[in-house]
N, C-alpha and C positions, 0 to 999 in steps of 0.2 A: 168767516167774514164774508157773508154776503149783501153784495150791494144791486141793486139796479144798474144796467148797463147805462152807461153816456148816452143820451140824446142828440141828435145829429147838430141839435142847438149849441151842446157845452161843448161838442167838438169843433164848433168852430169857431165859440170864443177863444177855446186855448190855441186855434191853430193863429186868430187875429193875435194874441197873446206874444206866441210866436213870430211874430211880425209875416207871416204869410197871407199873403193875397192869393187865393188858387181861384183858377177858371171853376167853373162847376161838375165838370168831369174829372178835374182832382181831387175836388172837392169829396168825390163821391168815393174815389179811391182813398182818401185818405179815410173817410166814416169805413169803410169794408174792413182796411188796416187795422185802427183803432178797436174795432169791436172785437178781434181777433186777438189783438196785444192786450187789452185792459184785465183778462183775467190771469196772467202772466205777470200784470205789474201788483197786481192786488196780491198774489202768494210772494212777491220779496218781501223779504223780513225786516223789521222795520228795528228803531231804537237799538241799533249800535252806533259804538264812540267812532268820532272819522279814525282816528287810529289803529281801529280794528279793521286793516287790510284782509281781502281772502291771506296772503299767505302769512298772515299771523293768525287767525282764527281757524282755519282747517289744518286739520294733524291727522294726515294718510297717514299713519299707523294705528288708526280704527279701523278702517276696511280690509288690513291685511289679514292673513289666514292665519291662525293661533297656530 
């Protein structure tokens, strides 16, 4: 799943989105942030039920030793 990174543009609609107003030196912290998280958010998995908590979906007794 590759995408083109965020434009410093859609990071700061979603950050208006977010209701923040940043100076322009957070501004720039937050673009450094972002481009840094965005391929972190792209590898969660996607299309599971909300009910599917981690501790009902992961079963440690795959990783143990036979």
């Amino acid at each position: 799943m590759s995408r083109t990174p965020a434009t410093r543009e859609e990071i700061a609609v979603m950050a208006r989105i977010a209701g923040l107003e940043l100076a322009p030196q957070y501004m720039d912290e937050l673009v450094e942030a972002y481009l840094n998280i965005e391929p972190m958010l792209l590898r969660v998995r996607r299309g599971r039920e909300r009910a599917d908590e981690p501790a009902h979906a992961y079963d440690p007794r795959k990783f143990m030793p036979k």
